[in-house]
DRENNUBA-48895 format. One line per 8 residues: number of its first residue (from 1); for each residue x, y, z of C-alpha. Coordinates in Angstrom, 3 decimals. Example, Ala and Ser with C-alpha at 12.3 -4.5 7.8 and 13.67 -1.06 7.14 Angstrom:
% residues 2
1	12.300,-4.500,7.800 ~ 13.670,-1.060,7.140
END
This chain:
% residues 338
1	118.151,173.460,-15.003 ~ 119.574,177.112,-15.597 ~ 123.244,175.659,-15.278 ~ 122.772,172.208,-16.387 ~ 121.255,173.926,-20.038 ~ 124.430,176.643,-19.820 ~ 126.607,173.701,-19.840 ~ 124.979,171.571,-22.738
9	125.480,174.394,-24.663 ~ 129.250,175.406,-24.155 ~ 130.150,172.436,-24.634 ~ 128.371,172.390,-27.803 ~ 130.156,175.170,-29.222 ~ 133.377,173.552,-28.058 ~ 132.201,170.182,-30.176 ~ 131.316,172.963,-32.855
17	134.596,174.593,-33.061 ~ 136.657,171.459,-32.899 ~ 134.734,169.662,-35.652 ~ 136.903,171.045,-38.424 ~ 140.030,173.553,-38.944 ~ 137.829,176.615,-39.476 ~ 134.863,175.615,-37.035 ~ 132.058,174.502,-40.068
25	129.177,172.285,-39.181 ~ 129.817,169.349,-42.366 ~ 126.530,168.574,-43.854 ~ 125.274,165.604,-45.838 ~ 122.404,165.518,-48.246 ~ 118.748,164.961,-46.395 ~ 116.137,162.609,-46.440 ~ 114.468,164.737,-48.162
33	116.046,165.310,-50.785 ~ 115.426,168.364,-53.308 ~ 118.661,170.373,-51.847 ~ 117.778,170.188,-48.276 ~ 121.061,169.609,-46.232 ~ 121.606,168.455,-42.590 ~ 124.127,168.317,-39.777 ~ 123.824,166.003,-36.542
41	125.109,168.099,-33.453 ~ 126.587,165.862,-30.718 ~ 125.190,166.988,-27.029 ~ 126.179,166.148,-23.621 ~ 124.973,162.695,-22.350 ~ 121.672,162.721,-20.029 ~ 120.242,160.278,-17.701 ~ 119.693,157.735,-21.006
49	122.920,158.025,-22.594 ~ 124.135,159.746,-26.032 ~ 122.133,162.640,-27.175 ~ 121.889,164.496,-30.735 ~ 119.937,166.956,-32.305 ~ 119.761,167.425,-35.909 ~ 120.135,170.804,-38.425 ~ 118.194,170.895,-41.348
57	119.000,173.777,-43.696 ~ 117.840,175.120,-47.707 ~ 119.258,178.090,-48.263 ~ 117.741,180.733,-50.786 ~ 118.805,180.696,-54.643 ~ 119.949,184.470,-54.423 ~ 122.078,185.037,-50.776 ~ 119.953,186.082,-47.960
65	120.854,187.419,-44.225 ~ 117.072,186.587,-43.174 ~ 115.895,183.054,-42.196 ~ 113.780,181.072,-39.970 ~ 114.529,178.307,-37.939 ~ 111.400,175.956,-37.462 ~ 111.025,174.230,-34.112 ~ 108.148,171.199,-34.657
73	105.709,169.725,-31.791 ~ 104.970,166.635,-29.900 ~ 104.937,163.262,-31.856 ~ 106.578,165.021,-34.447 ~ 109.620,165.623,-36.651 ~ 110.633,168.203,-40.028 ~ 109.306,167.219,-42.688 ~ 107.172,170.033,-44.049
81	108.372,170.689,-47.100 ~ 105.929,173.140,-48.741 ~ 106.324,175.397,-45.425 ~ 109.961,175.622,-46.162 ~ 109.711,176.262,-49.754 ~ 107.420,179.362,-49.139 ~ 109.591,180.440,-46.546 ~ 112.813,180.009,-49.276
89	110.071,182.293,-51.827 ~ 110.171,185.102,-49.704 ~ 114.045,185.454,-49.089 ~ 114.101,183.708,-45.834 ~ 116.714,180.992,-45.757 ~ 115.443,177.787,-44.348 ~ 116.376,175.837,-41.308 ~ 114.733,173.563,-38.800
97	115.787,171.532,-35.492 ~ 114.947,167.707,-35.176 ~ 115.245,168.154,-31.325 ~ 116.507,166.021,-28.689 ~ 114.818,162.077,-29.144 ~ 112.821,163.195,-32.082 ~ 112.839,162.085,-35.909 ~ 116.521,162.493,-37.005
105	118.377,162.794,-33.690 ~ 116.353,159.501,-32.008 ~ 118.792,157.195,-30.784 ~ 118.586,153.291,-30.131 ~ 118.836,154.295,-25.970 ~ 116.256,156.683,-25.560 ~ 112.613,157.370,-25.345 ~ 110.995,159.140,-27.516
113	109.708,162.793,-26.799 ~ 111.520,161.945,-23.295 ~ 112.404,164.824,-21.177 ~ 112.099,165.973,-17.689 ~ 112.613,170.202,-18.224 ~ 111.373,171.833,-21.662 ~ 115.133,173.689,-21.101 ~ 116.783,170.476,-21.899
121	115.683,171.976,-25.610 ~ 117.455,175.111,-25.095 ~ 120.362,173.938,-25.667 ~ 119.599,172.127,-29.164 ~ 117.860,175.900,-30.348 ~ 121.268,177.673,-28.848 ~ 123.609,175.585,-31.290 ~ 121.678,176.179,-34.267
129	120.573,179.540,-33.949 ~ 124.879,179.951,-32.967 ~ 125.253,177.810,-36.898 ~ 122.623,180.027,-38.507 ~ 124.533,183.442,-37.045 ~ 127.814,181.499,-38.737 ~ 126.261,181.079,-41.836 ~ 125.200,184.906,-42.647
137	121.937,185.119,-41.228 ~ 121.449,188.244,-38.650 ~ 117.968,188.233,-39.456 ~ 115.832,185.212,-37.761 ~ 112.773,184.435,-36.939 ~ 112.269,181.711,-34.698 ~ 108.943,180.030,-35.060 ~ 107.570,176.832,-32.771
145	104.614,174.242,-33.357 ~ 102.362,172.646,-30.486 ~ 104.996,171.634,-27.636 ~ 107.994,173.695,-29.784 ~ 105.503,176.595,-28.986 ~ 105.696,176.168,-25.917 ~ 109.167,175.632,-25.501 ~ 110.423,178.444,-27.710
153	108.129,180.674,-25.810 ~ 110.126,179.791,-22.401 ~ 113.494,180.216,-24.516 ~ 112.548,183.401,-25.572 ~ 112.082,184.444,-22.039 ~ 115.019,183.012,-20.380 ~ 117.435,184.537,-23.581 ~ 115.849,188.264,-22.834
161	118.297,190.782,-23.434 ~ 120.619,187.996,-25.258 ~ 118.318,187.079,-28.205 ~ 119.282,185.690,-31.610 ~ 116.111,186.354,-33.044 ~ 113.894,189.391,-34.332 ~ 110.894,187.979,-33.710 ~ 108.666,184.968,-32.651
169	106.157,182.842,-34.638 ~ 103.515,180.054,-32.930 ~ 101.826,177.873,-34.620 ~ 98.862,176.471,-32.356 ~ 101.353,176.698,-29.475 ~ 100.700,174.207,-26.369 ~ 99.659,176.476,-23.693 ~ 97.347,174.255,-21.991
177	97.025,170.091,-21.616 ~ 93.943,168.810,-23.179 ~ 94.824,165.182,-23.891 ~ 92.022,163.558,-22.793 ~ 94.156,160.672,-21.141 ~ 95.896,163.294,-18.857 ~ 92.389,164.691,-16.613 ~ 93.049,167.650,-14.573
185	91.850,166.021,-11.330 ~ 94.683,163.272,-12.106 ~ 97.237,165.885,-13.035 ~ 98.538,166.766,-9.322 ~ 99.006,163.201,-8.624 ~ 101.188,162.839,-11.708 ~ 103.326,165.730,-11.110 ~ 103.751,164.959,-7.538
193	104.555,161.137,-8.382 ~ 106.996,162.366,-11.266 ~ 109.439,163.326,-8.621 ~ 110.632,159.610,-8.265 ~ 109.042,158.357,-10.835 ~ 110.033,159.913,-14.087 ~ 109.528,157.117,-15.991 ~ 106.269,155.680,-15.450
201	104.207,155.826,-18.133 ~ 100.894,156.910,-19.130 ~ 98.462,157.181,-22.545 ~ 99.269,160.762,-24.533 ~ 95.512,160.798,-24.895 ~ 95.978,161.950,-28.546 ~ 93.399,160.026,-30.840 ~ 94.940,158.043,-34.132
209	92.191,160.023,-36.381 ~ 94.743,162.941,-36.035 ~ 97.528,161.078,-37.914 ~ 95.409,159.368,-40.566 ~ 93.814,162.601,-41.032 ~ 97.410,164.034,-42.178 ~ 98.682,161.656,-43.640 ~ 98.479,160.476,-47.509
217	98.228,156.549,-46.824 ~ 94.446,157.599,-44.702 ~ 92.311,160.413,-45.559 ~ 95.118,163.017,-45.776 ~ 97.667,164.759,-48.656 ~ 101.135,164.512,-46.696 ~ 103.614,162.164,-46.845 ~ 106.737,161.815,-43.790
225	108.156,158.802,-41.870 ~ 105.119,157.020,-39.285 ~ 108.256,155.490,-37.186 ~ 109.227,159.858,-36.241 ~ 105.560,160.529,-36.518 ~ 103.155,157.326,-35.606 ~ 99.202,157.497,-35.313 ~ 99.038,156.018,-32.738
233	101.305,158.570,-30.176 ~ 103.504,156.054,-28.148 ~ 102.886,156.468,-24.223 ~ 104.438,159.791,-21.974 ~ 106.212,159.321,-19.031 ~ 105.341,161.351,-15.568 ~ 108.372,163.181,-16.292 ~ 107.189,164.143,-19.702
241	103.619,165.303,-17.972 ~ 105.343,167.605,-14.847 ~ 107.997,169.067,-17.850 ~ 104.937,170.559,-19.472 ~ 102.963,171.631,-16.657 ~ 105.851,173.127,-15.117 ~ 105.942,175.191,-18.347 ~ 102.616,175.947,-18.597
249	102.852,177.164,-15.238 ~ 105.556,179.309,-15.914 ~ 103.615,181.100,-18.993 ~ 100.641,181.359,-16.202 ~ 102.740,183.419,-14.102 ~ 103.641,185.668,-16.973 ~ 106.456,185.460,-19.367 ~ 108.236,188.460,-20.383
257	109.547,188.152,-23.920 ~ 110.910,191.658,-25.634 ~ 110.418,190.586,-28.833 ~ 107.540,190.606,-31.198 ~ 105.168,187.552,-30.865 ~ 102.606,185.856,-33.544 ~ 100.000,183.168,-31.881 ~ 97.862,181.767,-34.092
265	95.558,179.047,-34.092 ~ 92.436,177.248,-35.179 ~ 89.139,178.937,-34.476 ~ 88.011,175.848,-33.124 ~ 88.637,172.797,-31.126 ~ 87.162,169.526,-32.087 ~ 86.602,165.845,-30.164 ~ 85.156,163.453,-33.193
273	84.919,159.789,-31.479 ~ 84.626,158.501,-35.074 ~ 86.287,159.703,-38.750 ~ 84.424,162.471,-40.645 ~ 85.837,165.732,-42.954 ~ 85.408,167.525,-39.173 ~ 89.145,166.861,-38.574 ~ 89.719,169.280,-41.247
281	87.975,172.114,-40.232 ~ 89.160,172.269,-36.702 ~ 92.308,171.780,-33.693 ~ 91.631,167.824,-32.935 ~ 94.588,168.233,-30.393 ~ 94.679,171.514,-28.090 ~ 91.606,173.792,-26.745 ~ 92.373,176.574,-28.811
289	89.961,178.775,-26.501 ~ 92.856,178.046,-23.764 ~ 95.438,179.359,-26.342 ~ 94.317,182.466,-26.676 ~ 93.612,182.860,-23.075 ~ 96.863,181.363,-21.768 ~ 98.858,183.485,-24.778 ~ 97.279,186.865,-23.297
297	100.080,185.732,-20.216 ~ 103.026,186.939,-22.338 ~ 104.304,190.038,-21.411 ~ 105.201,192.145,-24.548 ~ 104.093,192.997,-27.595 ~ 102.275,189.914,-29.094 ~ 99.115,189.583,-31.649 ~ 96.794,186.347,-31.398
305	94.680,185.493,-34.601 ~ 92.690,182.720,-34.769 ~ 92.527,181.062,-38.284 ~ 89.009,179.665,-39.908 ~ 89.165,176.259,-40.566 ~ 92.723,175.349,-39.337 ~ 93.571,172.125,-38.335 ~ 96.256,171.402,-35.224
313	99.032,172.181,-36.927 ~ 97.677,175.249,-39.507 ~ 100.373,174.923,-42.522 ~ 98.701,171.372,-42.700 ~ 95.209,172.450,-43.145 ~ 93.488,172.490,-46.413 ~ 95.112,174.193,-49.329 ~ 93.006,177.038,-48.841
321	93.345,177.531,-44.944 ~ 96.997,177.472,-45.459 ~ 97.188,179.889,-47.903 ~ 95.514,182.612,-45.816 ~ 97.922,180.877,-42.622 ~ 100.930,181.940,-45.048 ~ 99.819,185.237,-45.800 ~ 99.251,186.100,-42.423
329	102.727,184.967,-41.319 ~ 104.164,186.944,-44.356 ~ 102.464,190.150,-43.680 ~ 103.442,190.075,-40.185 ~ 107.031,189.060,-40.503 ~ 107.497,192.195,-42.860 ~ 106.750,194.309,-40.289 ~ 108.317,192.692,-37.723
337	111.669,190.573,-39.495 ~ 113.695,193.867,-40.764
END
């Protein structure tokens, strides 16, 4: 997958650097509106067809060579707007990544969430950490929810000694499989069957009372697109399933990263059957005792805190939880963002 990734990502830059005279990514106004800008990056074909992944940038009023570059999670897409505002408070110039078959870079042939190596990503976080460089940031830190997590902790590891970033920020990271679709005892099976059969599918295991407890239209206070980011989390394929493990096995074995690392996560995990004001008090998605564990696998320098009443993602919890979740990150990043 080393070379295959490699590849993507030359020929990236080459699609970068022939896009206009002086090499410029051209960006249109978002979905978002309120001065957020984005840029669809054309990739390499795969085994469905066409691929994209999407930039989405606010840059600070006063110029800035710090910024972050969000990377979001499973079932998910950019849309946190608050996050990026805080992030724009504190000098950091704002950018995310709608990766690969997710939210802004979906395409009419694909799958969503569908890949069969967590590196297929690398190549979408080369090409806009390469744009960010571009643009006047030398400062970045690189920060991943749930699956991006994960995945930014592997491409942390595989860029050692070639990194574009200062430092590393997780946000309830997926370190272990806890969907309670995919059992353990069932889990060899998949992985072995995923060899040939990448594309059956299978139930995420991820309840609906997640969603509605998010979002604004059910017992939540955010607003984003349910077609990107759907209750009810649309089936995985095998391939999906042995992508994952395969990366969870990888962090098992140790992964050396030689930059500074920030896990956090809920202090709890929680398995309602039923709605109640639970889902805001704990991580309805991941065993967040197998986060810290699994996160004590990185080889570096790396700090775990777990955060009182956090939900899955943490800058979603309640007002008050998030507050603490954003001065944490803050403090942190000032010591380790220079």
């Amino acid at each position: 997958m080393y070379f295959f990734s490699k590849n993507i990502f030359i020929f990236a830059l080459i699609l970068l650097g022939c896009g206009s005279a002086n090499g410029q990514v051209t960006y249109y106004a978002d979905i978002l509106g309120h001065g957020f800008r984005q840029a669809t990056i054309v990739q390499p074909s795969d085994y469905e067809g066409s691929v994209t992944c999407t930039i989405i940038k606010k840059q600070t009023p006063e110029k800035s060579n710090k910024a972050v570059l969000y990377v979001h999670g499973f079932n998910d897409y950019f849309f946190q707007e608050e996050m990026a505002e805080r992030y724009i408070k504190e000098g950091y110039n704002f950018y995310a990544v709608d990766l690969r078959k997710y939210g802004r870079s979906f395409l009419a042939n694909q799958k969503f969430n569908n890949v069969r190596d967590l590196s297929e990503y690398f190549a979408d976080i080369d090409t806009v950490l390469h744009i960010m460089k571009s643009e006047g940031s030398d400062k970045i830190l690189l920060s991943g929810h749930s699956l991006g997590g994960l995945t930014v902790s592997l491409y942390a590891a595989a860029r050692n000694g070639n990194e574009l970033f200062e430092a590393i920020l997780l946000n309830s990271p997926m370190f272990d499989l806890n969907a309670s679709g995919l059992k353990k005892t069932a889990l060899p099976v998949i992985v072995k069957r995923a060899e040939k059969h990448p594309e059956t599918a299978i139930s995420a295991g991820i309840s609906e009372l997640y969603g509605e407890s998010l979002h604004k239209d059910a017992y939540g206070e955010w607003s984003y697109n349910l077609g990107w980011k759907p209750h009810i989390v649309p089936p995985v394929n095998f391939g999906w399933i042995r992508a994952v493990h395969l990366g969870q096995s990888k962090l098992s074995q140790g992964l050396q990263i030689d930059k500074p690392v920030l896990v956090l996560h809920a202090v709890k995990s929680i398995d309602e059957k039923k709605w109640s004001d639970t889902f805001f008090t704990g991580d309805a998605v991941l065993n967040v005792q197998e986060i810290a564990r699994q996160a004590q696998n990185i080889v570096g320098q790396y700090s775990i805190q777990a955060i009182p009443g956090g939900m899955h993602d943490l800058i979603l919890s309640r007002k008050p939880v998030r507050e603490e979740v954003y001065t944490t990150i803050f403090d942190w990043a000032k010591r380790n963002v220079k």
